[in-house]
N, C-alpha and C positions, 0 to 999 in steps of 0.2 A: 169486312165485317167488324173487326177490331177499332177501325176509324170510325165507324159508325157510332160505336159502341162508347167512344171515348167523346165523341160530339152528343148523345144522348146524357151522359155524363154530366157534360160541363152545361145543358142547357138546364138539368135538373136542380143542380146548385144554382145556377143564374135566378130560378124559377123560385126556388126556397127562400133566397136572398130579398126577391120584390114580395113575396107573403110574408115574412115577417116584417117588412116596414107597412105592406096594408093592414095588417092582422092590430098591430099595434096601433096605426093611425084611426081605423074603424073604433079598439076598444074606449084609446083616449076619448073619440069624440062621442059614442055613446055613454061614456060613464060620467066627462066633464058637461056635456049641454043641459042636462036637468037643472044642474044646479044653478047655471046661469040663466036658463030661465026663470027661475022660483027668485034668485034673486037680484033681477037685474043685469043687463050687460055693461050699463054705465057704471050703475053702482057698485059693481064686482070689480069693474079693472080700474074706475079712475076713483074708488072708496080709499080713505084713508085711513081709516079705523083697521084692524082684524081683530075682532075679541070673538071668535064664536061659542066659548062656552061663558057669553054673563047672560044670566039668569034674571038677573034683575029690572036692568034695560033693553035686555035685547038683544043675541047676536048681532053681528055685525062681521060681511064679509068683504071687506075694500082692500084690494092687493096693490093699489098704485106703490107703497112703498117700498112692496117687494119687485115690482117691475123695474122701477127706479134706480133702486140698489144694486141688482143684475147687470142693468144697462150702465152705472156706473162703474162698477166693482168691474167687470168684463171690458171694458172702455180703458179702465186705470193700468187692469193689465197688458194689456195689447200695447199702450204707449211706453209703457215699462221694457213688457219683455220681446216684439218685436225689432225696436233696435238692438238690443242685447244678443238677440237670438242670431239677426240680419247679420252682424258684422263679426260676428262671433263664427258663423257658416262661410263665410269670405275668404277670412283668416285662413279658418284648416283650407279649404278648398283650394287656395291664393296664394297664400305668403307663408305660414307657416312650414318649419322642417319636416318632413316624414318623421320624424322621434315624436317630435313634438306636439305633432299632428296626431299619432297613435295614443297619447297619452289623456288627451284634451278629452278626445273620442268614446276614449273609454268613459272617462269620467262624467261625461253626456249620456252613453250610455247606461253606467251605472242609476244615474238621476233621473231616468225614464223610469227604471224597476224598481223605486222604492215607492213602497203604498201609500197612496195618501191620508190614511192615516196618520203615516211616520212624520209627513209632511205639517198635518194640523197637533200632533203632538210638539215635536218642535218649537213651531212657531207656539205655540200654548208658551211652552218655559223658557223659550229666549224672545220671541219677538214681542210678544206683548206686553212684557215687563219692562225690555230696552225702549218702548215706547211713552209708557205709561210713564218713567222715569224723565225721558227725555220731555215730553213736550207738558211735564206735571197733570198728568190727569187722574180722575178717581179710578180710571182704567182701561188700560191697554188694548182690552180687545174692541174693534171699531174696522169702520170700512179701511184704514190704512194698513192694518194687519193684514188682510182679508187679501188686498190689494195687493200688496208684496209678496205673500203665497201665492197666489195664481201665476203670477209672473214668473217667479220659480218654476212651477209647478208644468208652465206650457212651454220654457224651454226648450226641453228634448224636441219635442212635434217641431217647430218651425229650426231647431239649429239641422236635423236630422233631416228634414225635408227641402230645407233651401240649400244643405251640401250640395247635394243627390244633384240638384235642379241646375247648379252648378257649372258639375263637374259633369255635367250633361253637355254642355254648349258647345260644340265643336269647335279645334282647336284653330280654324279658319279665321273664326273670327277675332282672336286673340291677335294671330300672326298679324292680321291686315288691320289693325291698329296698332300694332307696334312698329311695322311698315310707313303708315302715316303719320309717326312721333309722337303716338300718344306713350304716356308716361304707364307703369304698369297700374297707379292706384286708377289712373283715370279710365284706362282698359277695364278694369274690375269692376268698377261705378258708372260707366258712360257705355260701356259696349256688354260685358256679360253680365253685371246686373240685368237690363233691360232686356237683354235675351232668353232668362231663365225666369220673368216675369209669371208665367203661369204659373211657375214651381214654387216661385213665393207666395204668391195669394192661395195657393192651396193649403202652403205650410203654414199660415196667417185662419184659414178655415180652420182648419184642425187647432190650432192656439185657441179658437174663439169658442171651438166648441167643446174643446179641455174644461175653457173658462167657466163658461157658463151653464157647464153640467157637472160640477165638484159641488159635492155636499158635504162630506165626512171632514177633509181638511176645515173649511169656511164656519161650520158649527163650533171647530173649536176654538176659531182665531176671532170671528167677528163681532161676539158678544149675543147674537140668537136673541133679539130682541125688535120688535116689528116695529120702527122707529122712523121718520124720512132719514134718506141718506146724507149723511155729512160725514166730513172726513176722519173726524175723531169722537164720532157718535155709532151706537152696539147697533148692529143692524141685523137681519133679515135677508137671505138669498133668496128666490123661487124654490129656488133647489131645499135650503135648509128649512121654509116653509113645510113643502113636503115632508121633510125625516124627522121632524120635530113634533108635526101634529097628526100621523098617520098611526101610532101608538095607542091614543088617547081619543082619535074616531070611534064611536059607535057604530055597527055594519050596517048599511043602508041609510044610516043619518044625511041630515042636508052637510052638515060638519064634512062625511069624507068624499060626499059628492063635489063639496068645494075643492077638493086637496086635488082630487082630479080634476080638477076644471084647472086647478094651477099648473098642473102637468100638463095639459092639453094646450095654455098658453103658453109654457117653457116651452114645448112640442112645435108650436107656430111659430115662435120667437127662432128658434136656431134654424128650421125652415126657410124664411124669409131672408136669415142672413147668409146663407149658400145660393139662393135665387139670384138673390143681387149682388152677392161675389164671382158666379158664376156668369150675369150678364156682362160685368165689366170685363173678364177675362175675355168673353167674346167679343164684346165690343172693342179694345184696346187689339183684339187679335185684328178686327177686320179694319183697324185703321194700321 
């Protein structure tokens, strides 16, 4: 009766867990398709305007910039702070002391729990200054800033997750490379890298989806300005889209039906990138 009871249990959480990812996907795509209707599917995502409150000439709702920027800005971090993260997980796992190793850990840990507000605070009064300063520009906040906090910022997920993935791989494998003269880095990188592969690309998921759903830090490092993206020009996240212009919607306006249609495309965007993360992990499994 008690197993039962504990099986009815766990199917009812399983069961809550897939309604709120339908509950939510339903509301996204009822609340964002009006507005892509009324105004275009072409014009909506590969528009390079967003003005929707001129009056004068005409809204205008064209988000390529902010797709752009996302796919940049999330791109810049990954190549940042995946290595960073990768060899950084190795280390404790690998080579470094147990002192050493507890200390690193914590401090990763620490860097997980701070909000990211504290995060876009920060970078606000050091990085975008050290920036502005360094490469002479009228100002610091731009996709470089933006870039560098996220990278930060997805640390913890992929150092935390490719330990784990690790120090998962049975010690079999280690022995029987060290058996056949492999050197301990090349054990590390040639035999339990490639064996704890699914545990990185998940740790690389979670980085990607760190990335590309931070608003709060990204408002205050990137300059919040709907711009294409360049490296040391104020941009526009999806995400900051959203937090920026959901204040200043009228209820029921085509204005917030837009802002949901920008969520319903951040919504398909991080979707799409677990599909095809998740197919390579199969596929790499069944070769």
């Amino acid at each position: 009766m008690l197993e039962n009871l504990i099986h009815l249990i766990f199917l009812l959480c399983g069961v809550v867990a897939v309604a709120f990812v339908l509950f939510i996907s339903v509301h996204l795509i009822l609340s964002g398709i009006p507005a892509i209707r009324e105004i275009g599917l072409f014009q909506f995502l590969l528009g390079k305007v967003w003005d929707p409150t001129n009056t004068t000439t005409g809204a205008q709702y064209g988000i390529l910039a902010f797709i752009l920027t996302s796919i940049y800005g999330t791109a810049g971090a990954i190549l940042i702070g995946v290595p960073v993260g990768l060899l950084t997980a190795v280390f404790l796992a690998r080579v470094a002391p147990p002192r050493l190793a507890a200390v690193i850990r914590t401090a990763v840990q620490l860097l997980a729990g701070i909000p990211s507000v504290v995060y876009g605070l920060v970078g606000m009064i050091v990085l975008v200054p050290a920036i502005q300063r360094t490469f002479d520009l009228s100002s610091g906040a731009c996709l470089l800033a933006a870039v560098i906090v996220l990278a930060i910022m997805i640390l913890p997920s992929i150092i935390n997750v490719s330990e784990t993935a690790l120090r998962a791989v049975p010690h079999e494998h280690e022995e029987a490379s060290l058996a056949l003269g492999a050197t301990e880095m090349e054990t590390s990188f040639r035999v339990v890298l490639p064996a704890a592969r699914s545990g990185v690309v998940t740790a690389v998921v979670l980085g990607v989806g760190r990335a590309i759903g931070e608003a709060m830090a990204i408002i205050m490092v990137a300059g919040n300005v709907s711009n294409m993206p360049g490296l040391f020009t104020p941009v526009r996240f999806l995400t900051t889209g959203i937090v920026s212009g959901m204040a200043y919607a009228a209820v029921g306006s085509l204005y917030q039906q837009a802002l949901y249609s920008i969520a319903l495309v951040l919504f398909l965007f991080i979707m799409l990138i677990n599909v095809v993360l998740n197919l390579f992990i199969k596929k790499r499994k069944g070769d």
